[in-house]
C-alpha positions as CSV (number, residue, x, y, z in Angstrom):
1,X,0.0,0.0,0.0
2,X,1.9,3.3,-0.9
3,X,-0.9,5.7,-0.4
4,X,0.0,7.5,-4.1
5,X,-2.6,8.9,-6.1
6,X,-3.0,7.2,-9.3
7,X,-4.2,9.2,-12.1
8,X,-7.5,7.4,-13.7
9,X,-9.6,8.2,-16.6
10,X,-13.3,8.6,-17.2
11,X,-15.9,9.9,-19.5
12,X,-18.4,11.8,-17.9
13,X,-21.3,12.4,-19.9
14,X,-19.3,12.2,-23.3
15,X,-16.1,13.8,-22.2
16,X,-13.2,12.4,-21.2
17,X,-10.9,13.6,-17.2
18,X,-9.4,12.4,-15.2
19,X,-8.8,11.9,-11.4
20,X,-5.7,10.7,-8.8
21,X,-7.3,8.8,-6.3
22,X,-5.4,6.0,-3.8
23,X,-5.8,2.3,-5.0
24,X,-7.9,2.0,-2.1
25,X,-10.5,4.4,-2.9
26,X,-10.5,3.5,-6.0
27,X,-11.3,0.0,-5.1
28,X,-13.8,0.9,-3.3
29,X,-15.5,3.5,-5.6
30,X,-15.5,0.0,-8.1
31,X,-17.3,-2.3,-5.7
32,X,-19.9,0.7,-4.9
33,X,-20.4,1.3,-8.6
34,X,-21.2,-2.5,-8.9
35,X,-23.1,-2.6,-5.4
36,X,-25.3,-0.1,-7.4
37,X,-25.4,-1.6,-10.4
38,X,-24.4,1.6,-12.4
39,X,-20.8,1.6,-14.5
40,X,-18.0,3.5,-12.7
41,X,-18.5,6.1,-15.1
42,X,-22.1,6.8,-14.6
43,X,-21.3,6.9,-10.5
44,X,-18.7,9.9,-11.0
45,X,-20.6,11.8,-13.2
46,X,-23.9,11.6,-10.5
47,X,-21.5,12.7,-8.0
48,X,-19.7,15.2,-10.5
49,X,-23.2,17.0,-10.8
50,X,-23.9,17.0,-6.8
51,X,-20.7,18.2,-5.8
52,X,-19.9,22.1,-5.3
53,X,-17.7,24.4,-7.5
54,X,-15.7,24.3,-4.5
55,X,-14.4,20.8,-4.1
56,X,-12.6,18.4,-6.7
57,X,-14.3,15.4,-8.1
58,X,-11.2,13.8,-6.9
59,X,-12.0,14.7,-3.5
60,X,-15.9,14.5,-3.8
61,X,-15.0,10.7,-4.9
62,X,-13.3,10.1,-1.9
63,X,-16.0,11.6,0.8
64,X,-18.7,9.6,-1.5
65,X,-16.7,5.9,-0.8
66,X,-15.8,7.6,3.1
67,X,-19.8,8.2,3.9
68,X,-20.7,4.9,2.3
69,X,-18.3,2.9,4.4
70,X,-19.3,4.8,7.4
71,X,-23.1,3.9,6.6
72,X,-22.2,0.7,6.1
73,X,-20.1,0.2,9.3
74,X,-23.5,2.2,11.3
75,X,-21.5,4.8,11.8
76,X,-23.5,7.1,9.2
77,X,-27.0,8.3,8.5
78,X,-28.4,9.6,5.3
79,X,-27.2,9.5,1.5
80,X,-23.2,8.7,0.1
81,X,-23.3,12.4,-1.0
């Protein structure tokens, strides 16, 4: 585990970015995606639209995979965003 962002593509409705995100989180983001049944890609781009203009889809990734862990663990209450 070396905790280095890996940069990772995407297409978010038709265009193509990119994001670093740890091997872990990006694990994770994967088995969420499939949990839901949605493609990685679609997941992003829902959480792409319902985060702010002041946070990083990088970072709104990461809070996404943090609050669904913690819901699943009990430790959380309400929706992954």
């Amino acid at each position: 585990m070396s905790g280095r962002p890996v940069k990772r593509s995407l297409t978010l409705q038709g265009h193509r970015t990119s994001v670093s995100l740890e091997d872990e989180f990006w694990k994770e983001f994967r088995r969420l995606a499939t949990l839901a049944d949605k493609p990685v890609n679609q997941l992003a781009a829902e959480i792409d639209q319902g985060r702010g203009v002041d946070i990083g889809l990088a970072s709104a990734i990461r809070l996404y995979v943090l609050r669904a862990v913690l819901r699943e663990a009990g430790r959380g209450d309400g929706p992954a965003r």
